[in-house]
C-alpha positions, 0 to 999 in steps of 0.5 A, a space after each residue: 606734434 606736427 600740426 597747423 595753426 599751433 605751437 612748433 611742437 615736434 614730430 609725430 614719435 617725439 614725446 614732447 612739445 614744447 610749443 604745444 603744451 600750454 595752458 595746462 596741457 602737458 606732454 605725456 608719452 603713452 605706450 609709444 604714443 606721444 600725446 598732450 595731456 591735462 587734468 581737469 580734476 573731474 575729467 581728463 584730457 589728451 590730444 594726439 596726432 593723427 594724419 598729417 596736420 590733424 589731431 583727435 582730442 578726447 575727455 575721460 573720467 579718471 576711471 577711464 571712461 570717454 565721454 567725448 572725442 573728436 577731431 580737430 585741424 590742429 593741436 590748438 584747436 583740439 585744446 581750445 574743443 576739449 576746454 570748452 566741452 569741459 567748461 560746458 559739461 560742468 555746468 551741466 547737472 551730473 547726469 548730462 555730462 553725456 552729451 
């Protein structure tokens, strides 16, 4: 994933990172589409490159359903969002995690 202020991951099209996929977040390739991805158990996460140096992370349920996305500077941001958006929906009552 070519990204700034993250790991030394590969390029857009490489279907893995090495330098990127840390604290639970591992490669995951997805129709074509290279991605880091992580389970939390109740929820799924996946970041993916966009433009440049920038990513798109988001968080599902396992059914597939967003419940959150945006964008962020680079790989490691993305991750650190998408943990503390998880970390923040559970402690939240079941119906709030819509925010």
């Amino acid at each position: 994933m070519t990204v700034s202020g993250g790991g030394t991951g590969a390029g857009p099209g490489d279907s893995s990172y090495p330098g990127d996929a840390t604290g639970d977040w591992e490669p995951a390739d997805t129709s074509g589409s290279p991605r880091l991805a992580k389970d939390y158990g109740e929820y799924r996460g996946r970041v993916t490159p966009t433009a440049g140096a920038t990513c798109v992370w988001r968080v599902d349920r396992p059914d597939g359903t967003m419940l959150r996305e945006s964008s962020a500077r680079s790989a490691e941001e993305a991750k650190a969002l998408a943990d503390a958006w998880v970390a923040r929906a559970r402690q939240q009552p079941e119906d709030a995690d819509r925010f």
